[in-house]
C-alpha positions as CSV (number, residue, x, y, z in Angstrom):
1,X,-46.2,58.5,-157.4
2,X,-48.6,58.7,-154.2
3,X,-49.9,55.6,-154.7
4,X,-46.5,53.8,-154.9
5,X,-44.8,55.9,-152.3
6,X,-44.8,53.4,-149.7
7,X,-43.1,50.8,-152.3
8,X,-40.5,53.7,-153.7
9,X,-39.5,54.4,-149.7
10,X,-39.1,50.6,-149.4
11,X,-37.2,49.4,-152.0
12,X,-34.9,53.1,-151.5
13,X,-34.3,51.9,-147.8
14,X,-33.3,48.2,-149.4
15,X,-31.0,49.6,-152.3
16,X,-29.2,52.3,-149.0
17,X,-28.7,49.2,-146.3
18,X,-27.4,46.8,-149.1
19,X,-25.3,48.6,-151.0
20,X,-23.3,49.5,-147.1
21,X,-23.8,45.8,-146.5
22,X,-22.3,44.9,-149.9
23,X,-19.4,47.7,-149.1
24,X,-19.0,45.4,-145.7
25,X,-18.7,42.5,-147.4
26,X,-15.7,43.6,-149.7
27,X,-13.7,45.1,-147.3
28,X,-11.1,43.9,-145.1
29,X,-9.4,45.7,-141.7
30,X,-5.9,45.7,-143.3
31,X,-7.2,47.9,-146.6
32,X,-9.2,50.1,-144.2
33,X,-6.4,50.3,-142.0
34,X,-4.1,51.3,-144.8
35,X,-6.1,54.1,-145.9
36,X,-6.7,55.5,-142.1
37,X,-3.0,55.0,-141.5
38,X,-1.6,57.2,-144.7
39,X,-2.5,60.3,-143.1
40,X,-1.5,63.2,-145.5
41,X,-3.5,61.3,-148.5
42,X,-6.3,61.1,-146.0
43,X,-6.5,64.3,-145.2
44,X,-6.4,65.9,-148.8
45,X,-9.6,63.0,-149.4
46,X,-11.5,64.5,-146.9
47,X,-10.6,68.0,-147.5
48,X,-11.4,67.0,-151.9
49,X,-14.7,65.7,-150.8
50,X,-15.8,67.0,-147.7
51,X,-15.1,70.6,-148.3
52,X,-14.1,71.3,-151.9
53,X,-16.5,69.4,-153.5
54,X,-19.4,70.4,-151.7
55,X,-18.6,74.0,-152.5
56,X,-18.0,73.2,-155.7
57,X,-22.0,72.0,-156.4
58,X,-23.2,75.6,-154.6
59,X,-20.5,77.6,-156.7
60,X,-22.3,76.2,-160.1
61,X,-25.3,76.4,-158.4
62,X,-24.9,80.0,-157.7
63,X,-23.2,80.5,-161.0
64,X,-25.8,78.9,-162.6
65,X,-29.0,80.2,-161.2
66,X,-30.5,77.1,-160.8
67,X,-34.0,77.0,-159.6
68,X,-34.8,76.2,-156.3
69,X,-35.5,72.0,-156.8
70,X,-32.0,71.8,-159.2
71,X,-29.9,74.0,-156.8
72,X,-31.1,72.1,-153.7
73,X,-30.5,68.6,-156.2
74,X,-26.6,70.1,-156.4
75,X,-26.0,70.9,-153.1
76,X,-27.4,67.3,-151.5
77,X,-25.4,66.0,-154.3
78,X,-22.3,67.2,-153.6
79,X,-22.4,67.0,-149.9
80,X,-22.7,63.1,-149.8
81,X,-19.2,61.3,-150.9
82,X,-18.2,57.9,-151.3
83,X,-20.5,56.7,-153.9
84,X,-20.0,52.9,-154.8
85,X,-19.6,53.6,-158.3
86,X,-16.7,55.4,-157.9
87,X,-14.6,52.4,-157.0
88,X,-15.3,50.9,-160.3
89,X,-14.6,54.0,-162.2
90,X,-10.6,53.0,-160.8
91,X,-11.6,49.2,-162.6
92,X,-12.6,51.2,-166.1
93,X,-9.2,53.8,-165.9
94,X,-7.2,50.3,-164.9
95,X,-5.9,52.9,-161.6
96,X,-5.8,52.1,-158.0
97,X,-8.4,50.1,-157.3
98,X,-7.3,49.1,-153.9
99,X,-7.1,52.6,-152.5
100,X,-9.8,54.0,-154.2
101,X,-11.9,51.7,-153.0
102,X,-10.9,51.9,-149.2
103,X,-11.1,55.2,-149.3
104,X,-14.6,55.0,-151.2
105,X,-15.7,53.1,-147.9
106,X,-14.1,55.4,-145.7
107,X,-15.9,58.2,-147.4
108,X,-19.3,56.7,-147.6
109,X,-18.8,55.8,-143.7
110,X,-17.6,59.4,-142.7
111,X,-20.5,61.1,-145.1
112,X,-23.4,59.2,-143.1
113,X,-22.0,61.7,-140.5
114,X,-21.2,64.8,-142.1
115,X,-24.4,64.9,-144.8
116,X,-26.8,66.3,-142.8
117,X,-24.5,69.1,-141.2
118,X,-22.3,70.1,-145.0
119,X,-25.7,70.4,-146.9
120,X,-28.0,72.1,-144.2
121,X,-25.0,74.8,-143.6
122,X,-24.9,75.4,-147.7
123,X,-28.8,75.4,-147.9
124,X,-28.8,77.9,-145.0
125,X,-25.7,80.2,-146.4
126,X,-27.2,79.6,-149.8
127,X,-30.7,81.1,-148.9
128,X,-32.4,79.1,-151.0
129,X,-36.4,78.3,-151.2
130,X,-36.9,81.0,-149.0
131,X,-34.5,79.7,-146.4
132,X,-34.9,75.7,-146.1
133,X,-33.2,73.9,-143.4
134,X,-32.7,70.4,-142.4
135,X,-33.4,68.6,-139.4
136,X,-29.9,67.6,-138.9
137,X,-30.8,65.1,-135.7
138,X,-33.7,63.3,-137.6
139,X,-30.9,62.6,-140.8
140,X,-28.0,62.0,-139.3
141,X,-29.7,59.3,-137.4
142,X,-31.8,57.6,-140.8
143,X,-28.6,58.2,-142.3
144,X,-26.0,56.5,-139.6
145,X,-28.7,53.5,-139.1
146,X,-29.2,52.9,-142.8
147,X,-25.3,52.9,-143.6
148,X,-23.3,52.6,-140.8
149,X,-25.2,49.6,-139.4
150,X,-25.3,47.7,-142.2
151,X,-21.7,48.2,-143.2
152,X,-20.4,47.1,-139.7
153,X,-22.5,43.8,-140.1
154,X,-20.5,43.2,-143.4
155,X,-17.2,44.4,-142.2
156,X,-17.3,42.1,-139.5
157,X,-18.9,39.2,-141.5
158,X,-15.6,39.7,-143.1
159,X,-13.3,39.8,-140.4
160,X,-14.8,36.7,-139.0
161,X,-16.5,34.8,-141.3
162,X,-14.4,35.4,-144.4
163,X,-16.2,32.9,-146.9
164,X,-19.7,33.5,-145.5
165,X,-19.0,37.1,-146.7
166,X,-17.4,36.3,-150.0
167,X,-19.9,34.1,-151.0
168,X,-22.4,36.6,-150.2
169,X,-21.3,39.4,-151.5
170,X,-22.3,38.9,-155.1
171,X,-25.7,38.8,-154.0
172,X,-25.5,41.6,-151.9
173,X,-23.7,44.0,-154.7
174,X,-26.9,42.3,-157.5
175,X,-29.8,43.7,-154.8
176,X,-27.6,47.1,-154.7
177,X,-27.5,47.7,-158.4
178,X,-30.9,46.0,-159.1
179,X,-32.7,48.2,-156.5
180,X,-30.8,51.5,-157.4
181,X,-31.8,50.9,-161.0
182,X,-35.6,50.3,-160.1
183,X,-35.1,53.7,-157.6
184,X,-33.3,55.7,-160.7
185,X,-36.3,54.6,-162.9
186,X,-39.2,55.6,-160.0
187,X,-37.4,58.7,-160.2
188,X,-37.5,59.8,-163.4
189,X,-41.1,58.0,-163.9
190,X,-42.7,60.0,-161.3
191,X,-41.1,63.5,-162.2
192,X,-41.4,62.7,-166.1
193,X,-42.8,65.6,-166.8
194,X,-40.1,67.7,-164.1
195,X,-36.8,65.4,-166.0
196,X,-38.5,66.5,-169.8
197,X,-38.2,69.8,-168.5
198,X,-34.7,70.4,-167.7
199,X,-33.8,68.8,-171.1
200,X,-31.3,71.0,-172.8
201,X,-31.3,73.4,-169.7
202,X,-28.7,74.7,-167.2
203,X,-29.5,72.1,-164.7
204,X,-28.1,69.6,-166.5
205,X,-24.9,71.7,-168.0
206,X,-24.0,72.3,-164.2
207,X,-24.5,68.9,-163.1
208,X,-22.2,67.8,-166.1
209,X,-19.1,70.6,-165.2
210,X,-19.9,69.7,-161.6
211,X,-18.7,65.9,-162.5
212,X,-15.9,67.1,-164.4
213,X,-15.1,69.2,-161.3
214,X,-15.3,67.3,-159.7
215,X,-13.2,64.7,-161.1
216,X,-10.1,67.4,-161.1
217,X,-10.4,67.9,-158.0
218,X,-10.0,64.6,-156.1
219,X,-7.2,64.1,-158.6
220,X,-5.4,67.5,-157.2
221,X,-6.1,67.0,-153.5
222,X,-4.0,63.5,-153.5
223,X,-0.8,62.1,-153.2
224,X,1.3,59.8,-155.5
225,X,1.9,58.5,-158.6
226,X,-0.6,59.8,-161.3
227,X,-2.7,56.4,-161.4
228,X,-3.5,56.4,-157.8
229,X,-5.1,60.6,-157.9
230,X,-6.5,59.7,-160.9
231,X,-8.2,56.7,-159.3
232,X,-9.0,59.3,-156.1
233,X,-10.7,61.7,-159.0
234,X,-13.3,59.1,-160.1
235,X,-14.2,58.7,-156.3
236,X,-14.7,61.9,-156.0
237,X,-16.6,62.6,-158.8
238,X,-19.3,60.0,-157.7
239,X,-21.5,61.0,-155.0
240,X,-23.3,58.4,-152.8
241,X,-27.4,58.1,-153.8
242,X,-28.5,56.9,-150.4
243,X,-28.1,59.7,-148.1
244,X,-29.2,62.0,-151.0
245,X,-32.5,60.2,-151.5
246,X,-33.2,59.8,-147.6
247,X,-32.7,63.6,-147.0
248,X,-35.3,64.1,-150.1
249,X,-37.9,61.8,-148.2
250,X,-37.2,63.1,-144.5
251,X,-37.0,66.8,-145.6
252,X,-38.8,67.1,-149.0
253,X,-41.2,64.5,-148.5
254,X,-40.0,62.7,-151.7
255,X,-40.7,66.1,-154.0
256,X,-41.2,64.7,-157.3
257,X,-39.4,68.2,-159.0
258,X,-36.3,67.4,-156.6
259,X,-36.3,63.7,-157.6
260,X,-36.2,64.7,-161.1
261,X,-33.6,67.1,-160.6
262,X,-31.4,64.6,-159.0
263,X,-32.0,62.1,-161.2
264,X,-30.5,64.2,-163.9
265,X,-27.8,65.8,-162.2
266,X,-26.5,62.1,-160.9
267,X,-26.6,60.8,-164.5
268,X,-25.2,64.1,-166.5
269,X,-22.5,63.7,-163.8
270,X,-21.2,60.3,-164.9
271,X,-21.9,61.5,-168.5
272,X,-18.8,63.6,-167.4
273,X,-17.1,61.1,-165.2
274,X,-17.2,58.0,-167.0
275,X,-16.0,59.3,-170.4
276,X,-12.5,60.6,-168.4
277,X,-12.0,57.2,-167.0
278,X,-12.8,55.2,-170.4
279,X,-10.0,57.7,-171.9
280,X,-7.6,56.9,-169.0
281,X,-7.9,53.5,-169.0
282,X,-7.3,53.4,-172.5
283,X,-3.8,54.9,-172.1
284,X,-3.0,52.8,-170.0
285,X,-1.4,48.8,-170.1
286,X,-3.0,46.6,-167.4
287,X,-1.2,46.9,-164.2
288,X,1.2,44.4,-162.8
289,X,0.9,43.1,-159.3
290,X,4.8,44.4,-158.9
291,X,3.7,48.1,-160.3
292,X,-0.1,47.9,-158.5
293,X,2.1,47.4,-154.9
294,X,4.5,50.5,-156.3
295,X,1.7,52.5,-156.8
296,X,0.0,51.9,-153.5
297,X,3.3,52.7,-151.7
């Protein structure tokens, strides 16, 4: 892993900036607008993801007794919301696609922000390693410059330059999923031996409840009809990679037993999550444009 360090950091820093970019891209003012404008469903988001969430990941944790690399794994984990694949979990459980994925953005935006200070204040309540802390400054601003920038350029490639942006935004979303699959599998590469281990252990039992969890609770803290909380329970239950994988370089410099660790909880999380949405959607009859406007209302 030493020797390729330089070319995991890279392609990490491409797969952060372009999946924001992509998120640019695909978003318009008026949906943003819309979900900054319903104010009591935007509240109970930020309260689901911001606050419950991320105490959810140090209550399993705790519960848990998860050693030092899984527990801090869990706690970066839940502490970063809006992760792109939780807009597409809405697609697969046929829900509210166009809220869930403003409010995915919106999320992802509002977590470049809030990472640093949720999952330092949990590793410092938390004690754990001994007492590890984060330098909040140095994250924030990786953090803001790798998401916030990016996703402004798309947003207002968008605003202004709508078929430039939609004509690039297929390539932008391929580089995101091509470069997150190369980071997944770097990850579990270089901590092999670290992932083998946590086969069949706690680690991944909590990071699967902590999907499920997670799922029911950004389905509780919504408003509206049952297809849009649903929809607001797949965001929720999908936590963003980037900031997690940043604070593991900046803080952990890329520890290979924390890498594996977060490798497995992000995956035995969607094990969780994407099993609830395959049921859901399978209840469910394809949505009218008529019903679709209903549900947003």
């Amino acid at each position: 892993m030493d020797v390729l360090q330089p070319l995991f950091t890279a392609v990490t820093v491409v797969f952060i900036a372009t999946t924001m970019f992509a998120a640019g891209l695909g978003s318009t003012l008026p949906a943003l607008r819309s979900a900054l404008t319903n104010v009591p469903l935007l509240v109970l988001v930020l309260l689901a993801n911001l606050v419950a969430v991320p105490l959810l990941g140090w209550g399993l944790a705790a519960l848990f007794r998860l050693p030092a690399a899984a527990f801090i794994g869990l706690v970066l984990a839940a502490s970063s919301p809006g992760g792109p694949f939780g807009a597409k979990l809405g697609m697969v459980q046929r829900g509210d696609v166009t809220t869930g994925a403003a409010m995915q953005v919106v999320l992802a935006a509002l977590g470049s922000v809030t990472f640093a200070f949720t999952a330092n204040a949990v590793l410092r309540a938390a004690d754990v390693g001994g007492g590890i802390t984060l330098d909040v400054g140095t994250l924030v601003r990786t953090v803001a410059l790798l998401q916030l920038v990016p996703f402004a350029i798309g947003l207002l490639m968008r605003h202004y330059g709508p078929g430039t942006a939609l004509a690039w935004h297929p390539t932008a979303v391929k580089i995101s999923n091509v470069t997150f699959l190369i980071v997944l599998v770097g990850m579990l590469l270089g901590s092999w031996r670290d992932v083998v281990a946590l086969l069949g252990s706690r680690t991944l039992l909590a990071g699967f409840l902590f999907g499920a969890g997670a799922f029911a609770v950004g389905s509780l803290l919504a408003t509206g009809a049952p297809l849009r909380r649903t929809t607001l329970g797949g965001v929720a239950a999908v936590r963003n990679a980037g900031p997690i994988l940043a604070a593991v370089g900046i803080a952990f410099q890329d520890d290979p037993a924390i890498l594996g660790a977060i490798a497995a909880l992000l995956l035995s999380g969607l094990a969780a999550a994407v099993p609830i949405a395959v049921a859901l959607g399978r209840r469910r009859a394809p949505l009218s444009a008529a019903d679709a406007e209903q549900v947003r209302a």
